[in-house]
N, C-alpha and C positions, 0 to 999 in steps of 0.2 A: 264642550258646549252642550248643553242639554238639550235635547231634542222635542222640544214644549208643542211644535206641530205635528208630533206624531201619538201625543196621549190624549185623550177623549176632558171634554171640558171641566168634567166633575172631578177627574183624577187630580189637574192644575189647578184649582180650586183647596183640594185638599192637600198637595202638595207644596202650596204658596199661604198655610194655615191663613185660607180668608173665604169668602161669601159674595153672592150677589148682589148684597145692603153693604160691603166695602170694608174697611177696616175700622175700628175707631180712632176716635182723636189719641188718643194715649199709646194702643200699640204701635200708632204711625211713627208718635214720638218716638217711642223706643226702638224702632227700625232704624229713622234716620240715623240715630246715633251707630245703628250696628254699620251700614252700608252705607254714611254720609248723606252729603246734597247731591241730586239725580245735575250735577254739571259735571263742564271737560276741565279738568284741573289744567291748573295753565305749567307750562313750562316754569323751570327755574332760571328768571330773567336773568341777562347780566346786568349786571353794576356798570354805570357808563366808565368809569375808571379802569376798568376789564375790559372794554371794546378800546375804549383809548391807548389803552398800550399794547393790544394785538397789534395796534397798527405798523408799530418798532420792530414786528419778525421781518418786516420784508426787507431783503441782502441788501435791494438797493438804498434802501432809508439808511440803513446800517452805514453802510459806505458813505452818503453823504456826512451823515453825523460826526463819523471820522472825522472827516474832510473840515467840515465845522469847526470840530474841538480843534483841531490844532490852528486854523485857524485862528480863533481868537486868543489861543494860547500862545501864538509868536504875535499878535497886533495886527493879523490882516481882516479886521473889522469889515470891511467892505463885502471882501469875500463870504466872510461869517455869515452876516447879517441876508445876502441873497439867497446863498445856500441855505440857510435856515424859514428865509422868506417861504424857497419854494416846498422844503421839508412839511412845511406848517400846513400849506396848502392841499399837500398830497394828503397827508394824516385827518384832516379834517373832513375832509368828500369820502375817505374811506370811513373815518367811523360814524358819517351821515346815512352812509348806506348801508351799512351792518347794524345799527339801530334798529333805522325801521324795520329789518327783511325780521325782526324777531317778535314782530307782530300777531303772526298765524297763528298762535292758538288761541291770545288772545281774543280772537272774531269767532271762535267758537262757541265762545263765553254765550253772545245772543241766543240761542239755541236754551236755556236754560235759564234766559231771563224773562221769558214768558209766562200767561197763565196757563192754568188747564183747569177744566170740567171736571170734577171726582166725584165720588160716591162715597161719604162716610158716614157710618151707621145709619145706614139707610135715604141719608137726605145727602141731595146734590149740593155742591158747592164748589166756589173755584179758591182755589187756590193757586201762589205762584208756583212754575214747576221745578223748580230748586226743592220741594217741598214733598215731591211726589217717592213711594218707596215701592221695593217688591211686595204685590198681593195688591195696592192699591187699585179698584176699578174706575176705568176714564170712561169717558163719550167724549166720541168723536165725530165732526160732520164736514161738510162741504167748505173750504176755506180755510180749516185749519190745518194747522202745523201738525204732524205727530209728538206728542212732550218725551215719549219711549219708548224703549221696546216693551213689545209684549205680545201677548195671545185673546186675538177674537174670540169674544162671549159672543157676539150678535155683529151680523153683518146685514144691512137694508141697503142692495145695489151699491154697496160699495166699493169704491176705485180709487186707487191709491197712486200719485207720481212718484216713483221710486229711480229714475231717470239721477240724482244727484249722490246716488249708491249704487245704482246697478250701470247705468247709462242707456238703459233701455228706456225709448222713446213714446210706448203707448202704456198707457196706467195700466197697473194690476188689478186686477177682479177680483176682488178678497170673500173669503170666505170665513165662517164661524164652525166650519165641520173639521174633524181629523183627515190630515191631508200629509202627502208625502210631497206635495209642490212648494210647502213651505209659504201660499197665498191665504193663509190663516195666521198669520206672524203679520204684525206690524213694527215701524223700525222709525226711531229719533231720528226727526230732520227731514224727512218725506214729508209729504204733502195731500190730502183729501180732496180729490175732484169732484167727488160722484159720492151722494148716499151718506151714509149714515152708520155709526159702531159703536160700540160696546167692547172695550179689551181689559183684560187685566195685565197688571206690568209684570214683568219677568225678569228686567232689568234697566239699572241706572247708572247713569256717569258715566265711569270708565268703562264699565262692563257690557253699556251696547255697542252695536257693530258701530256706531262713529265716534264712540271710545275707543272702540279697536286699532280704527284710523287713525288717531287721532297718537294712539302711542306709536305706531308706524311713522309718520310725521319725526317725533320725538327721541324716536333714534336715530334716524337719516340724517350722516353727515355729509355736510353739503364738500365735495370735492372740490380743490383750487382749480379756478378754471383754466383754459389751455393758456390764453395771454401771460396769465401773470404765470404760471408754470416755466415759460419760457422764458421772461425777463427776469426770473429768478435767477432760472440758468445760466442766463448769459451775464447776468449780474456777478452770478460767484465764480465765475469765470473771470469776468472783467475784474474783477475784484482781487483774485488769486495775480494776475499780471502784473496790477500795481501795486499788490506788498511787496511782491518780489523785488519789481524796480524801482520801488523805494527803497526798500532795505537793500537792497544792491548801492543804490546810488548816495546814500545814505553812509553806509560803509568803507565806499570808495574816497569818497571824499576826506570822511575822518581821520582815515589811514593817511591818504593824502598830506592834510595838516600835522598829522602828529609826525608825521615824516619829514616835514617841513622843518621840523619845532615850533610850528606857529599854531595849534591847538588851545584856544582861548573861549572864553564864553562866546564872544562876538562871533569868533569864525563859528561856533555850535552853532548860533544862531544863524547864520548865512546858511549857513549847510542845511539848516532845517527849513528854512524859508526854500532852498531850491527843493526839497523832499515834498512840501506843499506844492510849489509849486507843479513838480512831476503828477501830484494826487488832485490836480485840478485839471490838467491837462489830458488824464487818460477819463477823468469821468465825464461823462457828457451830464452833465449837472439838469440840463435841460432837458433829458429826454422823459422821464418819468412825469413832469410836470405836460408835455409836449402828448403825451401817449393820454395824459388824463384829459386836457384840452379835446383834442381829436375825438374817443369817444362820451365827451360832450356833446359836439357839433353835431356826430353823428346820431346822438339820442333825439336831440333837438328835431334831426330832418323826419327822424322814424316818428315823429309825432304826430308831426304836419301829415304825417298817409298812413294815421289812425295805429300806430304800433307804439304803446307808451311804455319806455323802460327800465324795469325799478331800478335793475344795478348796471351801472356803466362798463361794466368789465363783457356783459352781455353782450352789447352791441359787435366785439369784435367776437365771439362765442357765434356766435347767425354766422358771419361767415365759412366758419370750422365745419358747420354741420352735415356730417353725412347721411344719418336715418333722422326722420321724422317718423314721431307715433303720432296718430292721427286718432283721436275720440271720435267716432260717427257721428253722434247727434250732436249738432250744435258749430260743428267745425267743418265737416266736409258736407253735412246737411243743415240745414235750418234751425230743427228741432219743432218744428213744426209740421204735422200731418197734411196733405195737399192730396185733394182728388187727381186721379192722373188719366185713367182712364176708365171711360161709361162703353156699356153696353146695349145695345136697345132694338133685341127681336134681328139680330145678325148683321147689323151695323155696330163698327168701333169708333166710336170718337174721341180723340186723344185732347187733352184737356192741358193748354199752357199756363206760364207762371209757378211761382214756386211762395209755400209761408201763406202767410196768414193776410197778405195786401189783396184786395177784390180786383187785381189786374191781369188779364188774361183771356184767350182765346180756346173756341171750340172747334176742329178742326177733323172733319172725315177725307180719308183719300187725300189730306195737302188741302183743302179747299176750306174756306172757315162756315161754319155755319150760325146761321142769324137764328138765336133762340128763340126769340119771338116769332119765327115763323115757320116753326116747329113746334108742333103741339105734343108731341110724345116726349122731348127732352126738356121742356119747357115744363111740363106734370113731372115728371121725376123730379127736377130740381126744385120743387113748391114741394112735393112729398117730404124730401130731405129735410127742406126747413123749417116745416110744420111737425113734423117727427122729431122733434129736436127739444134739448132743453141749454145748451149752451148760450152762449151772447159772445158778440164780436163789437165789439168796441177799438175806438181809437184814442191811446192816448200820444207820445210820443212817438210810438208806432202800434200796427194793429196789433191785437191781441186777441184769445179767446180766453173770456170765463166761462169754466167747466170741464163736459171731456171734450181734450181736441180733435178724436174722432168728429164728433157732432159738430163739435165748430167748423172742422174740415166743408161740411154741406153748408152751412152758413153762407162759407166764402165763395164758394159753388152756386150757387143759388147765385150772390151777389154782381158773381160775374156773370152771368148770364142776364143780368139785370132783371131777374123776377122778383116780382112784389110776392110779398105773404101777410096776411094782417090778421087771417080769420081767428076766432076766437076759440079756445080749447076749451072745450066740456068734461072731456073725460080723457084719460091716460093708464093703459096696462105699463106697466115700465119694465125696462128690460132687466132678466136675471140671466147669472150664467145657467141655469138650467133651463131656462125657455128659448134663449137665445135669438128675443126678437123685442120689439117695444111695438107699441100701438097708440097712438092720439085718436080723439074722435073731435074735428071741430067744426063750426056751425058754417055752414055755406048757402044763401040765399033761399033760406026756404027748404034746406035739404042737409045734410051732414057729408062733411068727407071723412072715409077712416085713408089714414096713413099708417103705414108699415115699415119699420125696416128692421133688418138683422140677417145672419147668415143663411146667404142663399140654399143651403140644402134644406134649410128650417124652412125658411120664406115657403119655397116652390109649392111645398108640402101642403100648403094653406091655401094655394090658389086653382081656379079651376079657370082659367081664363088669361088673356095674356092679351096685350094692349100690339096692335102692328096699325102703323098709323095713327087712325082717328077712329079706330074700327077694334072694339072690345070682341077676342076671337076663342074659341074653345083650346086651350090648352091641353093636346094629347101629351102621351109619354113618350114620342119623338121627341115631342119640342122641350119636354124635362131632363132628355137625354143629353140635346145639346148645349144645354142651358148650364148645366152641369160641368159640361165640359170646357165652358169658355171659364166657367168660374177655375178650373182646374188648370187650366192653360195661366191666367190670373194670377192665380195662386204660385207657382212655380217661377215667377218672375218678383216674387218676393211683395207682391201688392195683398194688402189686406182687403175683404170685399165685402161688401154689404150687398141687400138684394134689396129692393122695394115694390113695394106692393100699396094698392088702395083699392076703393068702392065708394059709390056715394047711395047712400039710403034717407028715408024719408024718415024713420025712426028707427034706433036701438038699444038692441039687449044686449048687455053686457056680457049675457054667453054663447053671442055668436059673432061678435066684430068680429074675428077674426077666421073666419070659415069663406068660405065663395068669394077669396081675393082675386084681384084682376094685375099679373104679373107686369111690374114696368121694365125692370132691366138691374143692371150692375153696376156700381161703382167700384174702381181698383184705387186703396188707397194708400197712399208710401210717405214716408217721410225723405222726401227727396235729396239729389245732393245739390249743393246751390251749381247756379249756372257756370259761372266763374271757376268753379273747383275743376271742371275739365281743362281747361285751357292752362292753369296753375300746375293741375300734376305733369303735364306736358314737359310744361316748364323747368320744374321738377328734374322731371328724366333728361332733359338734355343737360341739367349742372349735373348731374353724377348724383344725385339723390334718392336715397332710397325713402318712399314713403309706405308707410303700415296702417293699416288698421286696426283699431285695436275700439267692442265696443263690446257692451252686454246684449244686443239684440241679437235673436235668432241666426244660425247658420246661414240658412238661404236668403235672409235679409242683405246680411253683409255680404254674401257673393255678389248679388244683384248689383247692392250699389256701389262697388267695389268695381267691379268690370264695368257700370256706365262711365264712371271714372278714369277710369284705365288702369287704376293700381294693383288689378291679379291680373298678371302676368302669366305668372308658372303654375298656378292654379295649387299653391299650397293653403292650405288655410288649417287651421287648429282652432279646435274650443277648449273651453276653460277646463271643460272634465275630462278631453284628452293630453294638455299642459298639468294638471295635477296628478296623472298616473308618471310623467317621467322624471326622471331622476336630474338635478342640474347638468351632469355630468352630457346625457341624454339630447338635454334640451340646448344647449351650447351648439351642439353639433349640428343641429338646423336650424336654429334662432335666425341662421343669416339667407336662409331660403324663404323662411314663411314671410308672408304678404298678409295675411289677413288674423285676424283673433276674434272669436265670436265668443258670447257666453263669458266671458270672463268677469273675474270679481278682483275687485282692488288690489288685494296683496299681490294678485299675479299679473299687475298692470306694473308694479315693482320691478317685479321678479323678469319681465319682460325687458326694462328698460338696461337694470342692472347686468342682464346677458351679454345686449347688446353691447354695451359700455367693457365689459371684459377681452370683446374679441376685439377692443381697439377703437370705437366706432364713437364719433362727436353725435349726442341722442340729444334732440328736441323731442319735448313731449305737449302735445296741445291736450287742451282739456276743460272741464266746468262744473261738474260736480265735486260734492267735497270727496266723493271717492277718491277722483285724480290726483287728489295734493300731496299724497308719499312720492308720488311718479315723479309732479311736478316739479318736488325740492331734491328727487333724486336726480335728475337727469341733468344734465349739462346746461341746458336753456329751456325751460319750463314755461309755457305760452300759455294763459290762461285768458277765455274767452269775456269781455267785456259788459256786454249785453243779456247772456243768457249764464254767467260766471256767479258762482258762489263767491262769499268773500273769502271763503277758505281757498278756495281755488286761486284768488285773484293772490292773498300776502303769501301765497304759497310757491307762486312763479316769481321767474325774471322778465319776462315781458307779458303787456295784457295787450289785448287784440279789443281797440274800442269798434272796432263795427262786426266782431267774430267772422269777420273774412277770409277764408284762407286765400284767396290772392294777398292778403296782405302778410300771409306769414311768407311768402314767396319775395313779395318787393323788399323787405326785412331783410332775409338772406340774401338777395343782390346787393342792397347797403351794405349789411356786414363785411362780404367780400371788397367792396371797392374800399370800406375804411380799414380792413387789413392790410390790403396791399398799398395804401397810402401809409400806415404803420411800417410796412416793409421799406417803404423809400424812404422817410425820412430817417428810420435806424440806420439805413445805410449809409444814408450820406453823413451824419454825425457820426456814427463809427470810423469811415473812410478817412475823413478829416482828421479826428484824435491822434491816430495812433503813431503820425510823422512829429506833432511836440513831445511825444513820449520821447523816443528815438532821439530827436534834436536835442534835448534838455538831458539824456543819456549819456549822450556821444560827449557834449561839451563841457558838460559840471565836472568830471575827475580832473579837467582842466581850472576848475576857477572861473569859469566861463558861464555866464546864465544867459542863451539865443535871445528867451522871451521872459518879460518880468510875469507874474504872478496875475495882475490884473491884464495885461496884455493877452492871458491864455481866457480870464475869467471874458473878455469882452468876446471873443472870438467863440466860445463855448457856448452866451447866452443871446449876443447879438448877430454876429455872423454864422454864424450856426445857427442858433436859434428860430432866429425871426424868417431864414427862406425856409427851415424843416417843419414850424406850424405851417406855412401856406401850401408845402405839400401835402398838409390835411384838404385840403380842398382840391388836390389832384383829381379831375374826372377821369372817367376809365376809360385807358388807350384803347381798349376791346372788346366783346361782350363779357363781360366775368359772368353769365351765368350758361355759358357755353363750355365753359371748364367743367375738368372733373372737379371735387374734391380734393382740398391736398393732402397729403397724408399726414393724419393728427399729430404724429412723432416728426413730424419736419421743423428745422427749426426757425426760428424768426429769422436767420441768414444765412439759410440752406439754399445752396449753388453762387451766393456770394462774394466766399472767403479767396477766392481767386483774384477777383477786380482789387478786392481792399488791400489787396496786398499788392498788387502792385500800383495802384492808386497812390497808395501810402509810401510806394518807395521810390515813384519820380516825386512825389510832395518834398518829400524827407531830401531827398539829392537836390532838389533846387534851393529850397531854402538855404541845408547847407552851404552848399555854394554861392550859394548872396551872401550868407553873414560869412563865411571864410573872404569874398569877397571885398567885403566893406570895412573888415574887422583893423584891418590898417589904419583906417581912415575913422576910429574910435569903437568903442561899445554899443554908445548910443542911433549913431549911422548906422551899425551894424545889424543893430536890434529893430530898427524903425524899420528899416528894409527889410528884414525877412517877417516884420508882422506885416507888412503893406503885401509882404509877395502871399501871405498866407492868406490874407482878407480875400485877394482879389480870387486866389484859386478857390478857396471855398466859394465863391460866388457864380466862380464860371463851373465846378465840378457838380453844383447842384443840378443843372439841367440834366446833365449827363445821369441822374440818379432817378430818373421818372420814370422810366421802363425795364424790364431785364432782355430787352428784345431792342428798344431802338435808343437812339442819341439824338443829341441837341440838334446835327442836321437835322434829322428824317419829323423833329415833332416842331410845332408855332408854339414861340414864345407866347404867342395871344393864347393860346387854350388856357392858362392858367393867370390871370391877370391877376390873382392875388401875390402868385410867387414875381409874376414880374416888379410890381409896385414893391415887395418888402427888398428887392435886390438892390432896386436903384436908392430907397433908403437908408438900404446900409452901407449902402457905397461912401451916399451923401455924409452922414455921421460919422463913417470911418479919416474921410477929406477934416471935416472939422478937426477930427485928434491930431491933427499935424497942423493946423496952422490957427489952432486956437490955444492962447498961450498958457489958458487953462486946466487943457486938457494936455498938453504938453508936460504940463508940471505933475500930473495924476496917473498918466501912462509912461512918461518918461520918453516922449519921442522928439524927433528933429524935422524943421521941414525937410523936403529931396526938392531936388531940383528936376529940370527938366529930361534931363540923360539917365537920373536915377530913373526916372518913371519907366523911360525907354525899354532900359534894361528889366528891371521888375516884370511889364511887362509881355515882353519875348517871354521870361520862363513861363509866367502864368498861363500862355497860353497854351501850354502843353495839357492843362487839364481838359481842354476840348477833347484832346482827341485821346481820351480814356472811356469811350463810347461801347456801350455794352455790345454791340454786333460785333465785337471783336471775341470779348470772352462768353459771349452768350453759349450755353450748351459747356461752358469747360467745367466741372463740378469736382475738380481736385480734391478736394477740401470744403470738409461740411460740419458746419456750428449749428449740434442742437442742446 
């Protein structure tokens, strides 16, 4: 990188072969061609037919597809046509979602579809910034955008928001001199608050620092999130089962016939219709359709409490999460400057409200005070807003144009309800070498000067100091302690102005500022919202680790860190002691530090990517376009709504519409209760499966088929199905954000495999024994009764699957009235397949009689008492 703020103006001049009068029209030409258009090259898109068939890697699509083809390869059409139903479904919301997420660089595009102000051959002219090259001279002022990088020719009070690159919350104070601060550089995509410039460019496109980002972005592979990581798993898992016990039973059987000497096409075909059968029977056909549902539901409710989610896979990701990185401004604070606390001659008074709304109280000792009837803080707060060049406007919400320091007094003033009208004459304006500004405006026959800037500056100007209503000689006692409160101030991480005034009958421009009469201090911060305390609380009691991570000052982030509560251990790191260690280094306490100051983008990365190594589910909140490598690297990437880039925004999984961090809190208690509602309904469609596998096992090397094919498919989508979505709407038995974290490698029916297995083997023992049973008394009898025994026990095992702690006694069927309505529907429907003669003919069943039911029954109710307080805590056996 070249180091363009560290050579004197004339050298970058001759070094950028150009001039103060700009380049010409023709060498411009011939630049663009060497160095291109000054935009972010976009990604190379996919093809929709390339998102489309990503969609076919996932094991479980695979598996269904299977299931399909043979399918409609032996005539079970019905079969086909759902399974493919829900196929189609799943494939279609995934490559909705992977579409749009490939937006982000495209919204960088804006950024360089703009104009800019140049200089060439000597005359001003705009041109668009696509158009802009190295050596071209810009001006730049108040309002606008930066079109590039470059290096300060001329700086007039200029101030720069760099907050969407650096993250730091108060503008830069630019400079045109050689500097090692690097505050003589300006940067693409920042913003002019303040004043007025003159830079030559340095760099375009890809080559400035949000080109740099921007190829960071561009590498970053987005990792498979934990959900689907897991139902992969258990997918090729599930899926290893039933090749086996197909091809097993497959095998058995052929052998069988050809043993018989009865191996004919037809018997192929029977044998392969029961092999289908077996491969309908272990796949829960509905659960991936069942999992997409659910976090649907769940996106839906995060909406309704301002948390919008671009990808559904997210919603269960919130639950997972163990560290949150936390961007300072804008997410655990406003992003807005707020007076906090005045000073005035050895009274403090602490100043409520937060942001830029004029609501709030003045309060000494706990007690409020009435500004109007107080004349000394009542003058201060008309100083502030007469000394001002800002405006506070209200559109959607308050705002300030200009710098938000000065708007800060604005709101200050506001709340205290003082008027200011009087008219300005004359204005010193502040430099960073005077370190103070001046107004002079017209007051009834008289002039006020107003003053403010840094109290060691200020003090220096005044010979007089306001106590009361009574203008008093200012010795150097009272400069000593004055000094000292500002140092006390300062150490608490608040920024301070001093103010000062006089009122004269006429002046000279070269002594406004001489025999000032001292008013007091203002402390000013960019606070953390009110909310963000009670949130990290929160936080710390689900097992949450939250971080900080911003570009403002050390002491800054201590400050607001511990009003928080989130320094702890009192670790904190900045950016230029993170860039002396080595990975290896930083690994090693990644999981101690709390706080990160100073930092720059790439190690906003490098931070996330740490955490993620040692095992750790990382949300990253954030809002400038620095954030968005962080953002698409991390796990669930939160991007702020209101104060968010668009880079920021297509570059998360979830946006935050009111930048609340209580609301990135309420999000992760969703996430949790729609995870562990994912956990119950897998289980209970697991538990249920694996007794038709087993039944359809045991009996086909016989010539025996339990259950026909559509009998397994009705019981997989209806009986199964319709109570495991209403388990999506299970509320939570307990607080879930009273838990730790689970551990990220746990698996979707970790501490489980115990119940399911023995679930599955009084399932499996009663049916058999129904259809051994009835099997005298036909096939058909045979078969109707052990799908009536199956219907029913799925119906009564699902309560039993709402907790891993309590059973159907200990919880009301009323807490969930959507599972109780789909139970008693399925029941109803199930009743129709037996004595409707239609459905008799489609499922192959018999009515029963009254003794049938009797019996049927007795067995089912054995699923009651498969109540998790029995095997709760036995973890034999663990599926991840």
């Amino acid at each position: 990188m070249e180091e363009w703020h560290l050579l004197e103006k004339e050298d970058i001049l001759k070094k950028l072969n150009t001039s103060l009068n700009g380049l010409s029209d023709e060498e411009a030409r011939r630049r663009i061609k060497e160095f291109g258009p000054n935009e972010i090259e976009r990604k190379k898109r996919f093809v929709g037919i390339k998102i489309f068939l990503n969609q076919f890697k996932d094991v479980f699509i695979l598996i269904l597809l299977v299931a399909t083809l043979i399918s409609f390869l032996f005539g079970e059409k019905i079969n086909g046509i759902t399974i493919s139903s829900i196929i189609f479904l799943i494939i279609l919301m995934g490559f909705v979602q992977e579409y749009k997420s490939e937006k982000t660089l495209e919204l960088m595009q804006k950024y360089a579809s703009l104009k800019a102000k140049v200089i060439r051959d000597g005359i001003e002219e705009i041109i668009d910034r696509k158009e802009l090259v190295p050596g071209d001279v810009v001006l730049i002022e108040s309002g606008d955008a930066v079109p590039a990088d470059g290096r300060l020719l001329e700086a007039y009070e200029l101030k720069v928001d760099e907050s969407v690159l650096t993250g730091e919350s108060i503008p830069v104070e630019k400079t045109s001199e050689k500097s090692g601060e690097r505050n003589n550089l300006v940067f693409m995509g920042t913003n002019v608050v303040y004043g007025r410039g003159k830079f030559v460019v340095t760099s375009t496109g890809m080559r400035t620092e949000l080109g740099k980002i921007a190829k960071e972005i561009r590498m970053i592979k987005e990792e498979e999130i934990p959900l689907k990581r897991k139902l992969s798993s258990f997918a090729k898992k599930l899926g290893k089962v039933v090749l086996i016990a197909c091809v097993f039973i497959f095998l058995i059987n052929i052998l069988r016939e050809f043993y018989l000497g009865e191996l004919t096409r037809s018997t192929i075909l029977n044998v392969a219709m029961i092999s289908i059968a077996l491969a309908v029977s272990a796949v829960p056909e509905g659960l991936p359709a069942i999992v997409t549902t659910t976090l649907a539901i769940g996106a839906r409710n995060l909406a309704k409490k301002n948390a919008i989610i671009r990808k559904l896979s997210s919603v269960e990701t919130l639950g997972s999460v163990t560290v949150i990185c936390v961007d300072k401004t804008g997410t655990i604070t406003k992003g807005e400057m707020t007076a906090r606390e005045i000073y005035l001659n050895g009274r403090i008074i602490k100043v409520t409200g937060v942001g830029y709304e004029p609501k709030g109280e003045f309060l000494e000792d706990g007690k409020k005070v009435e500004v109007k009837n107080d004349n000394h803080l009542s003058l201060l707060l008309k100083v502030g807003a007469l000394c001002n060049n800002s405006k506070l406007i209200k559109e959607e919400r308050w705002k300030i144009v200009g710098d938000p320091t000065e708007g800060c007094l604005l709101v200050l003033a506001s709340k205290g309800n003082v008027k200011w009208g009087e008219k300005r004459v004359y204005e010193i304006p502040f430099t960073s070498e005077r370190k103070m500004m001046t107004t002079v405006n017209s007051l009834e026959g008289e002039f006020l000067v107003c003053c403010k800037g840094a109290p060691e500056v200020l003090i220096e100007k005044c010979s007089k100091i306001l106590i009361g209503n009574e203008e008093k000689e200012l010795d150097e006692e009272e400069k000593k302690k004055i000094l000292s409160v500002n140092d006390e101030f300062a150490s608490r991480a608040l920024r301070n102005l001093g103010f000062a005034y006089k009122r004269i009958k006429e002046f000279s421009k070269n002594d406004l500022e001489k025999d000032l009469v001292f008013l007091g201090i203002v402390g000013i911060i960019d606070p953390p919202r009110e909310e963000a305390i009670e949130a990290q609380k929160m936080c710390e009691s689900a097992g949450i680790k939250t971080v900080m991570i911003t570009g403002d000052h050390k002491l800054t982030a201590i400050a607001i860190a511990k009003e928080v509560g989130i320094l702890k251990k009192g670790v904190v790191l900045t950016g230029e002691e993170l860039e002396m260690m080595s990975d290896e280094e930083f690994e090693r306490i990644v999981e101690d530090v709390e706080v990160y100051a100073r930092v720059f983008p790439e190690q906003k990365l490098r931070i996330v990517r740490a955490l993620k190594k040692k095992g750790h589910i990382v949300a990253m909140t954030g809002d400038g376009i620095n954030d968005a490598p962080a953002l698409k690297a991390s796990d669930i990437g939160i991007a702020m709504g209101i104060t968010g880039t668009d880079v920021a925004k297509e570059a998360s999984h979830m946006i935050l519409a009111d930048d609340n961090f209580a609301t990135i809190v309420e999000a992760v208690r969703q996430g949790r209760i729609i995870y562990e509602n994912i956990r119950k309904f897998s289980f209970f469609l697991i538990r249920c499966n694996f007794s038709e596998l087993a039944l359809i096992s045991l009996f086909s090397p016989f010539g025996l088929l339990p259950l026909t094919p559509a009998m397994i498919l009705y019981l997989n989508l209806v009986t199964d199905g319709m109570p495991a979505l209403s388990l999506a709407f299970d509320p939570p038995l307990e607080d879930v954000m009273k838990k730790k974290p689970r551990n990220p490698k746990e698996g979707l029916l970790e501490g489980k495999i115990f119940q399911i297995f023995i679930s599955f083997f009084v399932q499996f023992l009663c049916e058999a024994l129904v259809f051994l049973f009835y099997l005298n008394q036909g096939i058909e009898k045979a078969r109707t009764s052990t799908f009536m025994l199956a219907v029913i026990w799925e119906l009564l095992i699902v309560w039993n699957s709402r907790s891993d702690k309590k059973g159907v006694f200990a919880l009301s069927p009323f807490s969930n009235k959507y599972l109780l309505i789909s139970v008693i529907i399925s029941g109803a429907i199930t009743i129709l397949l037996l004595y409707t003669p239609i459905f008799q003919l489609a499922f192959q069943t018999i009515p029963l009689n009254f003794e049938d039911w009797i019996l049927i029954t007795v067995f089912s109710l054995s699923a009651l008492l498969m109540v998790p307080e029995i095997f709760y805590g036995k973890k034999f056996l663990k599926w991840r």
